[in-house]
TORTI-707671 format. One record per atom (N, C-alpha, C, O): residue in one letter; x negated, y negated, z. Coordinates in steps of 0.02 Angstrom, whole numbers, padded with zeros to 5 digits, always signed. Atoms other than C-alpha are relative to their C-alpha. Layout:
<mikes>
AXYZ/...
</mikes>
This chain:
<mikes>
X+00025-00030-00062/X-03892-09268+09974/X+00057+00007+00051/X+00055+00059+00084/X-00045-00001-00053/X-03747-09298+10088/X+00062+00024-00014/X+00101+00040+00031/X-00055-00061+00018/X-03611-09207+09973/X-00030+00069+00024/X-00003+00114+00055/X+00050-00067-00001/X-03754-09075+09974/X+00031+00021+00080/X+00066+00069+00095/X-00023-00068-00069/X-03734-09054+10176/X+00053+00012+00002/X+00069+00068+00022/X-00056-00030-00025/X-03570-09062+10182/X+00025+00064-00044/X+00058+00104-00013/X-00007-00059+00024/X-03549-08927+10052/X-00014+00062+00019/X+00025+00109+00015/X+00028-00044-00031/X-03679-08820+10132/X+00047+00017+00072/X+00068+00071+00093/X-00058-00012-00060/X-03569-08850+10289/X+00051+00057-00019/X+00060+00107+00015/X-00061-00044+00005/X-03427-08762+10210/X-00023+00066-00021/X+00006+00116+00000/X+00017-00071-00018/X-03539-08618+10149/X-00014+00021+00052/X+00003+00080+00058/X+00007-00013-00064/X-03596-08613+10328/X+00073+00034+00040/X+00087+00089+00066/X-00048-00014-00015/X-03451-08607+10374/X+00055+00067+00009/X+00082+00094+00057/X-00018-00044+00044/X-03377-08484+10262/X-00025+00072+00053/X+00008+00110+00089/X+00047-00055-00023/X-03524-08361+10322/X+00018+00010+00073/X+00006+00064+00099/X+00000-00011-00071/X-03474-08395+10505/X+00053+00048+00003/X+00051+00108+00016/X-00092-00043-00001/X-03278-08344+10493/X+00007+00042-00022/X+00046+00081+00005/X-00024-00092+00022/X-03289-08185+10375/X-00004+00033+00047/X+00049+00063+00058/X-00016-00071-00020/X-03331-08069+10490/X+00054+00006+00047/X+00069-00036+00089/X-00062+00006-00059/X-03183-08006+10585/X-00041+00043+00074/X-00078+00093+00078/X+00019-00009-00061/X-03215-08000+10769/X+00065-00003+00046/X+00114+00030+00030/X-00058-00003-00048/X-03093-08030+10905/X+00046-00080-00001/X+00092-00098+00036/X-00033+00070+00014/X-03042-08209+10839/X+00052+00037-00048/X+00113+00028-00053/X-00016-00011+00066/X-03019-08113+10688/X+00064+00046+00031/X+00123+00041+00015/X-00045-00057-00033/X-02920-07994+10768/X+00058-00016+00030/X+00110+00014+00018/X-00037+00031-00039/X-02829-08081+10871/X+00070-00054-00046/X+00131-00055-00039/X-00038+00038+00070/X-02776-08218+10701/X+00053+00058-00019/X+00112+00059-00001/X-00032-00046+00033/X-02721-08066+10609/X+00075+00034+00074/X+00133+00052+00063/X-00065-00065-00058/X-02605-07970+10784/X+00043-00084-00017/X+00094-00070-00049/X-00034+00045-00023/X-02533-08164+10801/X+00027-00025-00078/X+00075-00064-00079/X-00022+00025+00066/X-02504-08200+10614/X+00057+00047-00006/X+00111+00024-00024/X-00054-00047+00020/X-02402-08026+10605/X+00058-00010+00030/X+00112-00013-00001/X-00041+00007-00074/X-02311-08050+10781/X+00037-00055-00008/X+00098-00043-00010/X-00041+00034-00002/X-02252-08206+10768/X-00016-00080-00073/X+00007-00137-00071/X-00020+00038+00072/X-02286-08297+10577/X-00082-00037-00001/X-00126-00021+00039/X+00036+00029+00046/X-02408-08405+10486/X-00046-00063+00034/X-00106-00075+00035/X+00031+00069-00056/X-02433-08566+10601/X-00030+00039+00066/X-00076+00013+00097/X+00028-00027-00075/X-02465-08435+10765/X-00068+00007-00011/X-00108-00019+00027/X+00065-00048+00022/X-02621-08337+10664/X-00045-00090-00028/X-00106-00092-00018/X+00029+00045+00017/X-02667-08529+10591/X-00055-00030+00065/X-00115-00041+00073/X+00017+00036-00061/X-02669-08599+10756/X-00045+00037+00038/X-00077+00002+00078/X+00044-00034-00037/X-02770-08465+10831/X-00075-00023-00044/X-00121-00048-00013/X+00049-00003+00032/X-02897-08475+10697/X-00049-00070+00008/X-00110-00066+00010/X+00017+00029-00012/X-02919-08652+10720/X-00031-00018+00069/X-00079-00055+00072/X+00041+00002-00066/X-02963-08645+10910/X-00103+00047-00020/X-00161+00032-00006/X+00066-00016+00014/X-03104-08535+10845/X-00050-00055-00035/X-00102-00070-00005/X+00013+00035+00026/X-03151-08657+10715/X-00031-00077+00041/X-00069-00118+00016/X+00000+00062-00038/X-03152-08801+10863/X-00065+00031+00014/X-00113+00004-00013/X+00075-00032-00054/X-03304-08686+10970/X-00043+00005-00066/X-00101+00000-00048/X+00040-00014+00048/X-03383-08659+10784/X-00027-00071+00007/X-00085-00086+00019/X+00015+00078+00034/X-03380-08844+10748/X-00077-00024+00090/X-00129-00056+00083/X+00021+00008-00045/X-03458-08853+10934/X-00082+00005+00000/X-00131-00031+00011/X+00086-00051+00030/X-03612-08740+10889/X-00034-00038-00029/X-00081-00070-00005/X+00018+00025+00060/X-03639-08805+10729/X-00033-00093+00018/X-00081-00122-00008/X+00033+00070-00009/X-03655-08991+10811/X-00064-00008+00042/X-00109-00048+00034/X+00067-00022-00014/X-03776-08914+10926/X-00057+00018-00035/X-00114+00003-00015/X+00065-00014+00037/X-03887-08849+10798/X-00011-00060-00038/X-00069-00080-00037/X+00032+00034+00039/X-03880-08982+10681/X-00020-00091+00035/X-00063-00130+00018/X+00029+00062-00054/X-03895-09138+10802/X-00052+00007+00047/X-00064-00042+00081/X+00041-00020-00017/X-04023-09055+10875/X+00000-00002+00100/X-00047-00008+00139/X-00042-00013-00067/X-03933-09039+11050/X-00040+00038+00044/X-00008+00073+00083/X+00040-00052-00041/X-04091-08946+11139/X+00026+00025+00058/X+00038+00086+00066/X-00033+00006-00047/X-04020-08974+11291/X+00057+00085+00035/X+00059+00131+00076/X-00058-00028-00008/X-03866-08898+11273/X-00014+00077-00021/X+00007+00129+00004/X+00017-00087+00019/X-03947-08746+11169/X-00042+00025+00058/X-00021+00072+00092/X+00031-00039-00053/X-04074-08707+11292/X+00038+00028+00055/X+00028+00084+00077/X-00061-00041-00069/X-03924-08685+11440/X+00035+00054-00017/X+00043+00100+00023/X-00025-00062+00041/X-03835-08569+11310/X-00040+00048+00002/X-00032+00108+00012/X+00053-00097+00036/X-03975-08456+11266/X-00010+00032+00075/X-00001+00092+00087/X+00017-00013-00043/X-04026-08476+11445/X+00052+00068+00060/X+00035+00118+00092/X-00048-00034-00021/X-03855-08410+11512/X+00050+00038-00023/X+00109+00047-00007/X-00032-00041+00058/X-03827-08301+11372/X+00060+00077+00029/X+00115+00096+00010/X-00044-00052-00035/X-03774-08146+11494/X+00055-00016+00042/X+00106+00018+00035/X-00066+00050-00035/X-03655-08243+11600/X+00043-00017-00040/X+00093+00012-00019/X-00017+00033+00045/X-03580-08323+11468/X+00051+00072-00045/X+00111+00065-00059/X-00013-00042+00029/X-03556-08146+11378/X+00057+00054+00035/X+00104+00089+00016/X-00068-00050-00022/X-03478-08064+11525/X+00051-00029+00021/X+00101-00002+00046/X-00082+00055-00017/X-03355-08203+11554/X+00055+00005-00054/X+00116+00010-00047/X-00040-00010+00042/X-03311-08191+11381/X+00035+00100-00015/X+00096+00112-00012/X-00004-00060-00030/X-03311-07989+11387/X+00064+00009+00038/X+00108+00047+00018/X-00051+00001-00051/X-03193-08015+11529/X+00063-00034-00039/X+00105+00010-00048/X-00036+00036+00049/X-03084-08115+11429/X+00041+00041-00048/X+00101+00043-00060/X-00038-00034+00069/X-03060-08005+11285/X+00017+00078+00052/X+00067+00108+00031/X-00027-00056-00011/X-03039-07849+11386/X+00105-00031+00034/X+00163-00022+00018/X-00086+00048-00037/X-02879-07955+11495/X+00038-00006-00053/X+00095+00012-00039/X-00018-00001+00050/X-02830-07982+11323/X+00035+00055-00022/X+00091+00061-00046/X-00006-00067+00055/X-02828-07828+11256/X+00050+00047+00059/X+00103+00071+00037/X-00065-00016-00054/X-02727-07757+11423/X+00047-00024+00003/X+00092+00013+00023/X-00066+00034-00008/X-02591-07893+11417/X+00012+00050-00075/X+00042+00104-00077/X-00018-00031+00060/X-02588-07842+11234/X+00034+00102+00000/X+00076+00134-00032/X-00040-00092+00020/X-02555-07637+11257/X+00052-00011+00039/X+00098+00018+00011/X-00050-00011-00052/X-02430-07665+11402/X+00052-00064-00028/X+00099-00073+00010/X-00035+00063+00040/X-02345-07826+11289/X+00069+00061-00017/X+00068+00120-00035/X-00050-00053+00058/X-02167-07760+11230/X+00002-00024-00081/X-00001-00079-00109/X-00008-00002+00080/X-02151-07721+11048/X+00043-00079-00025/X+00082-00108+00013/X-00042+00044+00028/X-02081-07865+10937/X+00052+00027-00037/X+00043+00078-00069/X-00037-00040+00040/X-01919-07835+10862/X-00006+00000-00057/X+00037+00028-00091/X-00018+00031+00058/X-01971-07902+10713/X+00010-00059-00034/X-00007-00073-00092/X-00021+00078+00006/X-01905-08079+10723/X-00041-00028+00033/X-00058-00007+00088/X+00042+00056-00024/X-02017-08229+10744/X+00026-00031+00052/X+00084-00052+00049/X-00015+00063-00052/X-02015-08330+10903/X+00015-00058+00006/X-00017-00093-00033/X-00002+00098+00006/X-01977-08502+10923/X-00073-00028+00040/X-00088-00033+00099/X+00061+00058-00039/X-02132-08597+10962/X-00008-00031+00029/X-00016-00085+00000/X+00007+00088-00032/X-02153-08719+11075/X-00070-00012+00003/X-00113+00022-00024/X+00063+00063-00001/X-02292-08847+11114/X-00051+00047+00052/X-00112+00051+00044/X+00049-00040-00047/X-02353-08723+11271/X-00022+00052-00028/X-00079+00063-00006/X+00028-00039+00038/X-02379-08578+11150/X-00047+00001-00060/X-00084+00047-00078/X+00033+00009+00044/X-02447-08658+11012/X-00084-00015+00032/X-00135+00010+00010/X+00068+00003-00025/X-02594-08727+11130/X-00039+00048+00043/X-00098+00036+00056/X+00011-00088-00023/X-02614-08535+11220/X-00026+00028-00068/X-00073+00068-00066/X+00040-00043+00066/X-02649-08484+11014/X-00069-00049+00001/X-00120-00030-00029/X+00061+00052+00026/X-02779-08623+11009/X-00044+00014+00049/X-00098+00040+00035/X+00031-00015-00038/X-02836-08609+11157/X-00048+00059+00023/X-00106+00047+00038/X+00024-00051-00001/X-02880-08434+11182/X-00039+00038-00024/X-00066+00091-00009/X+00048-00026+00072/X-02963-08425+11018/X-00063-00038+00023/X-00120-00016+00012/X+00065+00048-00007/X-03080-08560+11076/X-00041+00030+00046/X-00100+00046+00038/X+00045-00020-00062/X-03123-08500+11249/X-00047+00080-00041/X-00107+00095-00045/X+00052-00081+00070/X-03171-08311+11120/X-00047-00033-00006/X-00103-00024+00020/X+00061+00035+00051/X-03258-08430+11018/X-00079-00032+00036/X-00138-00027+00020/X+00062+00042-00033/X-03361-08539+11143/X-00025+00047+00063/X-00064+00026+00106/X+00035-00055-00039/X-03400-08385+11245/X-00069+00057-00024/X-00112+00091+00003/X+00067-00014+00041/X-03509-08334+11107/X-00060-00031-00022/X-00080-00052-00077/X+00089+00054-00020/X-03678-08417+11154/X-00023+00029-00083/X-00032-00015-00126/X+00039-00043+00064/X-03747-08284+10991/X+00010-00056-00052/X-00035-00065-00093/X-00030+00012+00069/X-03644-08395+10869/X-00067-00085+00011/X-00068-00118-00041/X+00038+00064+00017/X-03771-08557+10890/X-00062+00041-00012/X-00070+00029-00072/X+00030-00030+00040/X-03912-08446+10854/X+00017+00015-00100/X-00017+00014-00152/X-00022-00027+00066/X-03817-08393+10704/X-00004-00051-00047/X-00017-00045-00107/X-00017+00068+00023/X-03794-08562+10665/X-00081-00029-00021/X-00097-00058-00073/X+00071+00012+00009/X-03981-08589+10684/X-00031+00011-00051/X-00054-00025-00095/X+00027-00036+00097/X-04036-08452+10554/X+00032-00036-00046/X-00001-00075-00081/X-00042+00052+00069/X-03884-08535+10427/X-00040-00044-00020/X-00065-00038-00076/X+00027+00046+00012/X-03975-08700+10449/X-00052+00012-00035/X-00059-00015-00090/X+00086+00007+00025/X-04164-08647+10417/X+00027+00045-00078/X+00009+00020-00131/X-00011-00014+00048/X-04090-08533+10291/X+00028-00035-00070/X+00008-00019-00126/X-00008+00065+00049/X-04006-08682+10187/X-00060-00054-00004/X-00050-00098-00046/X+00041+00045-00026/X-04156-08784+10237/X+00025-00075+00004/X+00019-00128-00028/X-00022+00081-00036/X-04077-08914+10339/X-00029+00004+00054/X-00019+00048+00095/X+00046+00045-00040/X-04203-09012+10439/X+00041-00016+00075/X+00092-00049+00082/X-00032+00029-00053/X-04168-09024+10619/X-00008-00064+00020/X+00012-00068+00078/X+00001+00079+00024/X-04195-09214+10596/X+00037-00042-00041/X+00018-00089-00075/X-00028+00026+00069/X-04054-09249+10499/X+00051-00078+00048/X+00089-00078+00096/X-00051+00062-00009/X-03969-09423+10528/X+00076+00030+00046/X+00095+00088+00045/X-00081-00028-00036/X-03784-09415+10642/X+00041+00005-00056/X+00069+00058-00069/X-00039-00025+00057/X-03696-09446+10489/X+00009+00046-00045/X+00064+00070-00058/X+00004-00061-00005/X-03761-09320+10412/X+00021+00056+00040/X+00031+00110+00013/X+00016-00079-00026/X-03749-09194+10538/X+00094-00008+00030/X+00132+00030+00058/X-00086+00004-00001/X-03565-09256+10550/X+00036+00034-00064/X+00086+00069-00070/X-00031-00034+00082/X-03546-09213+10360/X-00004+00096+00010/X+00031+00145-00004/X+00005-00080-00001/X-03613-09051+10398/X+00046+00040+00055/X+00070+00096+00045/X-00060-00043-00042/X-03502-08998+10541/X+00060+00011-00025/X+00094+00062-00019/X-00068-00001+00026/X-03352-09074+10440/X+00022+00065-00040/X+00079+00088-00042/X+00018-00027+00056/X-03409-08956+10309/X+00012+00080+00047/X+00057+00121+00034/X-00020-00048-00054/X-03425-08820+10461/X+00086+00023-00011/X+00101+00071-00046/X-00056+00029-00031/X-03243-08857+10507/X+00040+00033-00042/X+00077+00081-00032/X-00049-00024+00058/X-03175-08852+10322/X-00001+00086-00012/X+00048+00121-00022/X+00009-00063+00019/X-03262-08679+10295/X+00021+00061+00038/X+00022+00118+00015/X-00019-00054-00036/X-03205-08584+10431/X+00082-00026+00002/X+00118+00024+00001/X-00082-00022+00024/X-03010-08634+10412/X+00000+00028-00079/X+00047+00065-00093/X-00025-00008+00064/X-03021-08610+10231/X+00001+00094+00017/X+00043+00128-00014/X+00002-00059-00024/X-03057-08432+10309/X+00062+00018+00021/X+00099+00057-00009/X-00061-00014-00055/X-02918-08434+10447/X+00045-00010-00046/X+00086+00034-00038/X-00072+00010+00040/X-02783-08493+10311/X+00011+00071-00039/X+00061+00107-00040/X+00002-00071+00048/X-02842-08343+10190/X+00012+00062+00053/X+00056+00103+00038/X-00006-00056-00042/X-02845-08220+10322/X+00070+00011+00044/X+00088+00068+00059/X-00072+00001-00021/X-02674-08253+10401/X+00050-00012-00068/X+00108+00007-00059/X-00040-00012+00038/X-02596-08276+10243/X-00005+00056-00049/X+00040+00067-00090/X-00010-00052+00004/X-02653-08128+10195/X+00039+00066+00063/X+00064+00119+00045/X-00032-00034-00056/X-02585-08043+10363/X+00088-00012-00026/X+00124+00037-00036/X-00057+00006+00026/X-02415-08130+10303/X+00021+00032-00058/X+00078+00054-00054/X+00017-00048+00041/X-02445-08041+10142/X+00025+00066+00019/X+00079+00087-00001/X+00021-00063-00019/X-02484-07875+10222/X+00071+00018+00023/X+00097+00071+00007/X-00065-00012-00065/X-02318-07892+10347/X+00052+00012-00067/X+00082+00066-00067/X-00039-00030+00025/X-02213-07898+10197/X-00009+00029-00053/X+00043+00025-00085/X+00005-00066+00034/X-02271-07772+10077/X-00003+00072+00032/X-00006+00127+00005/X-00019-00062-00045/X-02252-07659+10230/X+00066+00014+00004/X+00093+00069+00008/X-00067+00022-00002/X-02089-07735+10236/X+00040+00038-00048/X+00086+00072-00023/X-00022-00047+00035/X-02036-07649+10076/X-00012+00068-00015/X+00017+00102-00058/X+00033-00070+00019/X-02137-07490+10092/X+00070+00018+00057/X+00082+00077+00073/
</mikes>
């Protein structure tokens, strides 16, 4: 039973991170731009607001869901606001030459970061999380440990995403590389 959730976790999971959205989007521009750990690190800030959701639905967090659903439009145009600011630094950004950046400690938590605030701006995704659950039929009564296994399981399934998807972007960068 308790491999069971956490397994289901990682199909949950799985199902959360495919689609590309503006995390997705964002992984992939930062994986090309500046390497492998940038597009990781982004992916995982998403993965943090997933894991967030996911503890809401399955700990049964009413609370916290009812303020979400409640302030679903607020919530939407904050994030909204967000990704457009985004998407303006981004056209007016100068070109990369090519060569990776040096990283530091303040950029790496700007990729994490930024992915998260995306991520936890999307009130929709604990709904989503909702259907997953009833759709696996996991009991909103499930023990903490449990519903720890199942986030972990969350957690695992959406990097196993972010790794594939930026190392395919690393991929992509150099078979362009030789075209």
């Amino acid at each position: 039973m308790i491999l069971a959730l956490f397994e289901k976790g990682v199909l949950i999971g799985l199902l959360i991170g495919v689609p590309v959205g503006a995390v997705g989007t964002l992984t992939v521009e930062r994986t090309y731009r500046y390497g492998f750990v940038a597009g990781l690190k982004t992916g995982m800030g998403s993965s943090i607001a997933d894991c967030i959701y996911a503890a809401c639905g399955a700990l049964g967090l009413t609370m916290v869901s009812e303020f979400l659903l409640q302030h679903l439009k607020e919530i939407r145009v904050a994030g909204g606001f967000l990704i457009l600011g985004m998407g303006i630094r981004f056209i007016f950004q100068k070109e990369n030459d090519g060569t990776v950046k040096q990283e530091g400690k303040v950029q790496n938590w700007k990729y994490f970061f930024t992915a998260f605030v995306v991520g936890i701006t999307n009130p929709a995704t604990i709904l989503t999380f909702l259907f997953a659950f009833s759709y696996f039929q996991i009991l909103n009564e499930i023990k903490i440990i449990q519903g720890i296994l199942l986030v972990a399981g969350v957690f695992v399934g959406t990097m196993i995403w972010w790794i594939a998807l930026s190392a395919g972007a690393v991929v992509w960068k150099k078979m362009i590389a030789i075209v």
